[in-house]
Legacy VTK file of the C-alpha trace (Angstrom):
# vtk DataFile Version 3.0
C-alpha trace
ASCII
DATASET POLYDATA
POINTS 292 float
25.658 -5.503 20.329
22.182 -5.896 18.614
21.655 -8.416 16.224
20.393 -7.026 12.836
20.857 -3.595 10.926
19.622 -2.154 8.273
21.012 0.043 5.500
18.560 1.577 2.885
18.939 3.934 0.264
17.733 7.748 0.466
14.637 6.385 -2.364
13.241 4.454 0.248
11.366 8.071 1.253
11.108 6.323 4.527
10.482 9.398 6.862
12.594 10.079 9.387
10.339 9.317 12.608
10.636 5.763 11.374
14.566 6.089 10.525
15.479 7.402 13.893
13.199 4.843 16.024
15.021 1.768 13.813
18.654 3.288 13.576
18.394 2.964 9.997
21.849 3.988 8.141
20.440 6.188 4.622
22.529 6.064 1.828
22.629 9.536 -0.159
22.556 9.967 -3.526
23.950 12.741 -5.622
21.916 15.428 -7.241
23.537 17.908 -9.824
21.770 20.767 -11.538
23.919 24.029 -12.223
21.219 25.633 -14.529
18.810 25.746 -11.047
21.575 26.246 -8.916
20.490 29.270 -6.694
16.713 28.676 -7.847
13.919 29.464 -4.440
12.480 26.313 -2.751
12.082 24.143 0.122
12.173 20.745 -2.063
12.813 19.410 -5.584
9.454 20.168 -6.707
9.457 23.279 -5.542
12.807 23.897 -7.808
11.253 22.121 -10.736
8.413 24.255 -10.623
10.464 27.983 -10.625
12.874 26.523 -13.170
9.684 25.736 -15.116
8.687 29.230 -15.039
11.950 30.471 -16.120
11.695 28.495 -19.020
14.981 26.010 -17.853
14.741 23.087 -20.049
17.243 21.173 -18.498
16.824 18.749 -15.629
18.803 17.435 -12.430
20.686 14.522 -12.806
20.909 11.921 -10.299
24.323 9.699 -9.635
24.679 6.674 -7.527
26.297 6.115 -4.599
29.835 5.171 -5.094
30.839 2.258 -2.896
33.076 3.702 -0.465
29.642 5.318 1.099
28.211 1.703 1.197
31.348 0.261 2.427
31.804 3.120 5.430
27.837 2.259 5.815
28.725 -1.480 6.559
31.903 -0.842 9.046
30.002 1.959 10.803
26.850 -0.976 11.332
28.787 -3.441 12.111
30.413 -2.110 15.127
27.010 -2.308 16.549
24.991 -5.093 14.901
26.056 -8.328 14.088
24.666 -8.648 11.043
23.412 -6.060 8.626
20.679 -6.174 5.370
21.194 -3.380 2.981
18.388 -3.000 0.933
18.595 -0.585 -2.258
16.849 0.805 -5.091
15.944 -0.852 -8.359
19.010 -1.971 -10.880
16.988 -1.556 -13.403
17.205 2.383 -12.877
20.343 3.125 -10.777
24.227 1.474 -10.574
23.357 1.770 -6.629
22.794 -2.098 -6.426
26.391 -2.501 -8.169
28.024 -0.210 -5.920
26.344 -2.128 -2.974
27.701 -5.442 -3.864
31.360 -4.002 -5.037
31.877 -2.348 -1.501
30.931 -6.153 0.262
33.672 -7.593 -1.390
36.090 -4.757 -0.145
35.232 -6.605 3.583
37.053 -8.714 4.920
36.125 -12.584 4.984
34.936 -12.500 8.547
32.978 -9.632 7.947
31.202 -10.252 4.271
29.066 -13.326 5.705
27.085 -10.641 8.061
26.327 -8.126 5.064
23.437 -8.868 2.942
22.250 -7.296 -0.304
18.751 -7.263 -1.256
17.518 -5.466 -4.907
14.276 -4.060 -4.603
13.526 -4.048 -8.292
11.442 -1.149 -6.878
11.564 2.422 -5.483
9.616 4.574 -2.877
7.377 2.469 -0.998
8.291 -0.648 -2.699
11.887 -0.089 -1.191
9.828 0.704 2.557
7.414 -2.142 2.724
10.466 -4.648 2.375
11.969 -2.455 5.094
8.593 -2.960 7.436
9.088 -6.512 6.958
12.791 -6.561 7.769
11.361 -4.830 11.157
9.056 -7.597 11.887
11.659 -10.181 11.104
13.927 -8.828 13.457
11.344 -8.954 16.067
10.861 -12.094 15.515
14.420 -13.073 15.736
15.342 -14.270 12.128
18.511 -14.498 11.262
20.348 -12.171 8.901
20.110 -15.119 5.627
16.687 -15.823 6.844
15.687 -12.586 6.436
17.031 -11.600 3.467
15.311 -15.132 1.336
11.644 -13.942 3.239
12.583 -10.296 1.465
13.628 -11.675 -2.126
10.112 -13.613 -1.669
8.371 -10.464 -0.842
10.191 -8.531 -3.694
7.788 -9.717 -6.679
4.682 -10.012 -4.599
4.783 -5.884 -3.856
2.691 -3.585 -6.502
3.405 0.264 -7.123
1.632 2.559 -9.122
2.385 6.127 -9.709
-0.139 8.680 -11.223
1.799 11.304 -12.947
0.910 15.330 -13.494
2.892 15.652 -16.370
5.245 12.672 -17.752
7.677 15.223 -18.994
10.033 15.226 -16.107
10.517 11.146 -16.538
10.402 11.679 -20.847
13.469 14.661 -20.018
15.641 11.838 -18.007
15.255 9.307 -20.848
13.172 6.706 -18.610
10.249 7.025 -21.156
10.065 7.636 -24.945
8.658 10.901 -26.407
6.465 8.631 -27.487
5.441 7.149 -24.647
4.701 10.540 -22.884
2.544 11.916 -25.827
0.340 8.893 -25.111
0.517 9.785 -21.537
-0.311 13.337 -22.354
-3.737 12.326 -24.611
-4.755 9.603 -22.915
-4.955 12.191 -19.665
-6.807 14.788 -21.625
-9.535 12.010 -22.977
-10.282 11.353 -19.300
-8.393 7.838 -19.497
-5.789 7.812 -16.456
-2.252 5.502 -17.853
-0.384 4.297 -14.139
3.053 3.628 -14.173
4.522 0.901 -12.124
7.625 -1.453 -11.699
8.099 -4.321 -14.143
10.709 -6.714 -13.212
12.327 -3.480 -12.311
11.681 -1.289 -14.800
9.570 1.856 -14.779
6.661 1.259 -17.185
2.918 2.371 -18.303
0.764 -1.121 -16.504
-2.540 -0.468 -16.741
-5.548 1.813 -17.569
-8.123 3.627 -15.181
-11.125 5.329 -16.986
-13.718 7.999 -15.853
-11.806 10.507 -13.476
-8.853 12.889 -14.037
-9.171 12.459 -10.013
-5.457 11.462 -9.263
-6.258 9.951 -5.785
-9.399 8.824 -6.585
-7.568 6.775 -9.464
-5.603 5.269 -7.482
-7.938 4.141 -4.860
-9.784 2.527 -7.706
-6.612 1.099 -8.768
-6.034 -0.478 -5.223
-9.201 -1.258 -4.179
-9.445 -3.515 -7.651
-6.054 -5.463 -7.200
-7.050 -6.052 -3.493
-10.414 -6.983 -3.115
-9.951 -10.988 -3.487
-7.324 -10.609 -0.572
-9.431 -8.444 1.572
-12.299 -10.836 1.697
-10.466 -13.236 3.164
-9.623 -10.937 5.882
-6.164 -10.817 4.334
-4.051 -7.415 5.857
-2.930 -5.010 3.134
-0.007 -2.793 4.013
0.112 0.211 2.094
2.712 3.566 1.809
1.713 6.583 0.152
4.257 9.045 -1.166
3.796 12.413 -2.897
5.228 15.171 -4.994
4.717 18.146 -2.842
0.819 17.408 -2.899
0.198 16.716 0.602
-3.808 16.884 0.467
-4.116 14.647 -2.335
-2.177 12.317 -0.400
-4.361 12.690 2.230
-7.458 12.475 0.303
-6.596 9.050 -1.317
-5.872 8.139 2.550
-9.033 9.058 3.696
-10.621 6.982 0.786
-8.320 3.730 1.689
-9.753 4.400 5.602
-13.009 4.272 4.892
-13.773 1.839 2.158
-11.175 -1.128 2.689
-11.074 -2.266 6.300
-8.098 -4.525 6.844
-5.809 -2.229 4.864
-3.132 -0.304 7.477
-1.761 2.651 5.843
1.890 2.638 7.167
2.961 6.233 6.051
2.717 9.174 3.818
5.672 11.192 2.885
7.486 13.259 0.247
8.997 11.487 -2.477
12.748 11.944 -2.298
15.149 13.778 -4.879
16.103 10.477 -6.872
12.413 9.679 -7.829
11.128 13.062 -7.917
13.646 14.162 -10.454
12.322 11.800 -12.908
8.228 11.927 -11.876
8.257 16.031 -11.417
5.515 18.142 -9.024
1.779 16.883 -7.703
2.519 12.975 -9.050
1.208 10.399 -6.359
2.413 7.294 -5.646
0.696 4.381 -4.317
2.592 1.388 -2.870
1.371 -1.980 -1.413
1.736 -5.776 -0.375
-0.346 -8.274 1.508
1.017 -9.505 4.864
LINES 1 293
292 0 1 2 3 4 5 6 7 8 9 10 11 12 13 14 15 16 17 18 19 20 21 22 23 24 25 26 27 28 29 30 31 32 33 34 35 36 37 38 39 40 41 42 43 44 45 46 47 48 49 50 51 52 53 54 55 56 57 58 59 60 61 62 63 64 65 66 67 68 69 70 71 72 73 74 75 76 77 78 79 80 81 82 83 84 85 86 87 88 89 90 91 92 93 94 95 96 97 98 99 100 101 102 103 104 105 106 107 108 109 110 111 112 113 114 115 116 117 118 119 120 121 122 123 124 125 126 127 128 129 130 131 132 133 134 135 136 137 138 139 140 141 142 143 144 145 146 147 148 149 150 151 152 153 154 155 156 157 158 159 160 161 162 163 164 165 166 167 168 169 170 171 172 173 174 175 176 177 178 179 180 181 182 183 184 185 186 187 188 189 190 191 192 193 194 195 196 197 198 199 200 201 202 203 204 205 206 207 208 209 210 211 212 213 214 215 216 217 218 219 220 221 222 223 224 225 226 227 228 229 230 231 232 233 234 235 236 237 238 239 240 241 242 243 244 245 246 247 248 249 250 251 252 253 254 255 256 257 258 259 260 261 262 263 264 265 266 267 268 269 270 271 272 273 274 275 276 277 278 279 280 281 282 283 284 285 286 287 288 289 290 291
């Protein structure tokens, strides 16, 4: 039996090279949309985009996991692990957390002392780096509770920042105020970029780039700002970059990262998942990263 598992949610956008190779369990979430139902596309963004051209005004609707999935997640990992970290998306956004800790206390005794529950207070690459750590942890032979106190330590120290296309997607869901996303809207068109980020687990506006409606070249800026101190002291940065179905501005701001911060070690680029790209919408780009 190995000694340490790990459970992650679906939001993670972990892809699945990485999954497979660390026998990660995924927990799904649940998507509904009947006015798209039928609609053409590969992905959510391709979906959002045709039921933009139709003129649909509604949007999908995301529901947690309940906690029988996490508690058939825990049995099925503990028959080969002896201990397991489950690691899940922000509570500030999503029940999932909730359901994570009801289905623990559905274990019995023997088994609830090898389950533990980490809250991201994060999303996308926020909910991946911790999972990168967990792997080195393992490695190293922690122990489950060791572990997860070195992840709630990591939790605050990890910074996000998403560059949305269009805040209209996240103002539709109710995560932002009309208000909020008309400010977006102008401050975009005046050439002054607003980044969103996570904010003791909320989703909120952070900071301010000026002088390019370049989305990846924003958020290189961004990055390259927060992490210079670190780098000069030959500090590693670990960084993920997700995407909403905009692969080569992805792998633009990549090629940026590569050749103007040495030290940094981009860890992956992938497609943001159905949970966050219902809210963010098409072409938004997501930076994530943490010093290690």
């Amino acid at each position: 039996m190995k000694k340490i598992g790990l459970i992650m949610c679906k939001s993670a956008d972990l892809p699945e090279e990485i999954v497979q190779k660390h026998q990660i369990e995924v927990i799904p979430f649940k998507s509904d949309w009947p006015e798209a139902e039928g609609l053409p596309g590969n992905t959510t963004f391709d979906i959002q985009r045709e039921a933009e051209r139709r003129g649909i005004k509604t949007f999908a609707k995301t529901s947690q996991p309940s906690p029988k999935v996490f508690l058939d997640a825990y049995k099925k990992m503990l028959e080969n692990f002896e201990e397991v970290i489950c690691v899940t998306i922000t509570s500030k956004l999503s029940g999932t957390y909730n359901s994570a800790i009801q289905a623990k206390n559905f274990l019995k005794p023997e088994q609830k002392e090898k389950v533990f529950i980490v809250d991201s207070l994060s999303a996308s690459g926020g909910e991946a780096l911790l999972a990168f750590k967990a792997f080195d942890l393992i490695k190293e032979g922690k122990t489950g509770l060791e572990i997860y106190k070195t992840l709630e330590e990591l939790q605050p120290k990890i910074f996000l920042r998403v560059a949305l296309d269009d805040p209209k997607w996240l103002e539709a869901s109710g995560r932002i105020s009309h208000m909020i996303a008309e400010w977006i809207r102008k401050m975009q068109k005046a050439g002054i970029f607003p980044l969103l980020g996570f904010k003791k687990g909320l989703l909120k506006p952070v900071t301010i780039k000026f002088g390019s409606k370049d989305i990846p070249t924003v958020l290189f800026n961004e990055i390259k700002g927060k992490t210079k101190k670190a780098l000069s002291k030959n500090k590693k940065i670990r960084i993920a970059i997700t995407h909403g179905d905009d692969i080569e501005a992805a792998e633009k701001l990549k090629s940026l990262i590569e050749k103007e911060m040495p030290g940094a070690e981009i860890l992956f680029i992938s497609l943001v998942s159905d949970i966050i790209g219902n809210l963010v919408g098409p072409d938004c780009l997501v930076i994530t990263w943490v010093e290690s």
